[in-house]
Structures are given as structure tokens and as C-alpha cells.
N, C-alpha and C positions, 0 to 999 in steps of 0.2 A: 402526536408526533407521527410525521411520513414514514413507513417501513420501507422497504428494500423486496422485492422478492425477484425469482428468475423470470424471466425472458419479461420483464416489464421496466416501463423507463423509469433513470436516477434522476429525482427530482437534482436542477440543475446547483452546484457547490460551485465556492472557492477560497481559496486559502493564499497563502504568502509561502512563499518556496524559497529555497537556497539562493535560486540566480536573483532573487530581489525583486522580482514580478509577482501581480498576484494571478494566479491559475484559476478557472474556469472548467467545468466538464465540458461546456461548448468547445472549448479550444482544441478536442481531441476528435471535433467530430470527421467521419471517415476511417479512422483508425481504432485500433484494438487499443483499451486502457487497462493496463495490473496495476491497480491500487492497492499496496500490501502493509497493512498495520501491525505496529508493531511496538513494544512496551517503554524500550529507554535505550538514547544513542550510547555506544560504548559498552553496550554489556556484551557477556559472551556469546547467547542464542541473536541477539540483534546484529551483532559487527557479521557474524557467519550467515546468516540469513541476506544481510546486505549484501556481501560478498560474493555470493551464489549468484544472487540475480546481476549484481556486477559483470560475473564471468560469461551467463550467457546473454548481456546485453545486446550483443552486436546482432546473436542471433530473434531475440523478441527486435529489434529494430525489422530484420529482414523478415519478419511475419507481419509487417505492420500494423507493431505496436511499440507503443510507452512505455515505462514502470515508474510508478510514482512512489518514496516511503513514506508512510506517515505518522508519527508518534506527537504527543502533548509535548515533546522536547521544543527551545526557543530555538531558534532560527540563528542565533551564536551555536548553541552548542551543536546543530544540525549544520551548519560552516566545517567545524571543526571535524566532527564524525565523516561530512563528506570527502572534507581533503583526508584525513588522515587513512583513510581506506579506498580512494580514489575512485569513489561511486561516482558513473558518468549518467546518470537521472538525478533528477529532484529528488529534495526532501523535503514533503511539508507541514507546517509547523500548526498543530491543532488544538493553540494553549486555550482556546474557549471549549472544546471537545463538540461543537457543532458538527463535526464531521465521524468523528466519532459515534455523538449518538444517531447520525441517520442509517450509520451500517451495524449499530446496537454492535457495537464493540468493547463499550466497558462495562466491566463485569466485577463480581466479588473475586478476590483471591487469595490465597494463605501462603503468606511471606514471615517464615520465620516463628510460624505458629500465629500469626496477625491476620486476621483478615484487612484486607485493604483494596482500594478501587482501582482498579487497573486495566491496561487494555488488554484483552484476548487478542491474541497473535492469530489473525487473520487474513484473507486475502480477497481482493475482487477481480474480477475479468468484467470488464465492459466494452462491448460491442461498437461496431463504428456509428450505430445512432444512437447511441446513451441508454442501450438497456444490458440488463445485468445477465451475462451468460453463464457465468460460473461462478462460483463461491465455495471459499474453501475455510474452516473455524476451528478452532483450538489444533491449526497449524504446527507439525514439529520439524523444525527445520531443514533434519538433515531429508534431502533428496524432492523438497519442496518446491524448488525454483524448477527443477526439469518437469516436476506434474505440472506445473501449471504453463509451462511453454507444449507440452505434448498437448495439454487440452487446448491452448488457443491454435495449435495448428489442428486440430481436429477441426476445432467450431471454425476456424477460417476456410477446410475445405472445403 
């Protein structure tokens, strides 16, 4: 399997999004991509974690970039989690975990005393020719979305 590492290109993805297109890494080339994963729509760490980067969208727009979410959730329930929270990015839907495994995001985890497979609340910064500038892993929400807008206006200066 392709790994991920910093300042090297993503081999090229795509998936099925909210707006009913399927997305492309090509499609963002020229601009800053936040691909942020994330475990299940409508939980408590996930709806606030959306919400964050919700609030400072307008300002990742004006640094010339993206944010994409992405969880194994279907593309109904990724409808619904967007409207209901009024995320103005995509959210795309990773029920094969293709995407998943190229940024080795799923992991073991203990739910309940269960271990069980799940995704690590992760994050990516991808540069405007598709290589990996930041990366941020076992992700805690609060104050998340502002690190990762301060580091793409570093890496954009």
C-alpha cells in the first residue's frame, strides 16, 4: 500500500461528496486542501469539530483553500449532518475506507471496553500541487480548526 509522508505528492484520490459529484485531488490543484477525518456524523467530538472549521470557513476560503470532511458515513447521512449543521464544504463519503487507508487513518480503539476499528480523528493540509504539508493525528478537537488555519497561513507565506 502507497503511504503518505510530508512534503511528497498524494497519490491522486476520489470519492462521492454531498453535492453529488465525485471529487478528485486533481480538482484542487493551485489551491490549499484540509482534508479532516473524522469518526461518525452527529456525534459530539464530530458535529463540534465540523462546526469549527464551519466558522472559520470563510477565512480558509480567503487563504486559498478547501476543507473537505471525511468519515465511512453514507452520503444520506453525510446530507443530513451537513444540512443540519449548515457546513458550507463537502463531506465525503469513504464507505470502501480507500481513502482511509492511504492516510492510515483506521486504527484499533476501545469503545466501551471493546476494542473496535475505527477512524483516528485526523487531519491533512495539502499544498497547491498535491503534496502533503501538514499533518496533524489523534486530533483533539477543541482549538483544532484555528492550528490548522495558522499553519496554512504560515506554509502559504
Amino acid at each position: 500500500m502507497t503511504s503518505i509522508a510530508l512534503n511528497q505528492p498524494i497519490p491522486d484520490f476520489s470519492g462521492e461528496t454531498t453535492s453529488g459529484r465525485t471529487l478528485q485531488l486533481a480538482d484542487f490543484r493551485g489551491k490549499y486542501l484540509i482534508l479532516y477525518f473524522y469518526p461518525k456524523d452527529n456525534t459530539p467530538g464530530c458535529t463540534r469539530e465540523g462546526q469549527a472549521f464551519r466558522d472559520l470557513y470563510a477565512e480558509f476560503l480567503a487563504a486559498n483553500a478547501d476543507v473537505i470532511g471525511v468519515s465511512r458515513d453514507s452520503i444520506k447521512s453525510h446530507e443530513g449532518f451537513k444540512c443540519k449543521y449548515e457546513l458550507p464544504f463537502e463531506l465525503l463519503s469513504d464507505h470502501d475506507e480507500s481513502l482511509c487507508g492511504l492516510f492510515d487513518v483506521i486504527k484499533m480503539k476501545n469503545m466501551y471496553g471493546k476494542q473496535v476499528r475505527g477512524i483516528e480523528r485526523s487531519t491533512f493540509l495539502i499544498d497547491p500541487e498535491g503534496k502533503l504539508a501538514a499533518e496533524w493525528r489523534k486530533v483533539s478537537v477543541d482549538g483544532h480548526a484555528a492550528q490548522v488555519l495558522a499553519k496554512l497561513r504560515e506554509v502559504a507565506a
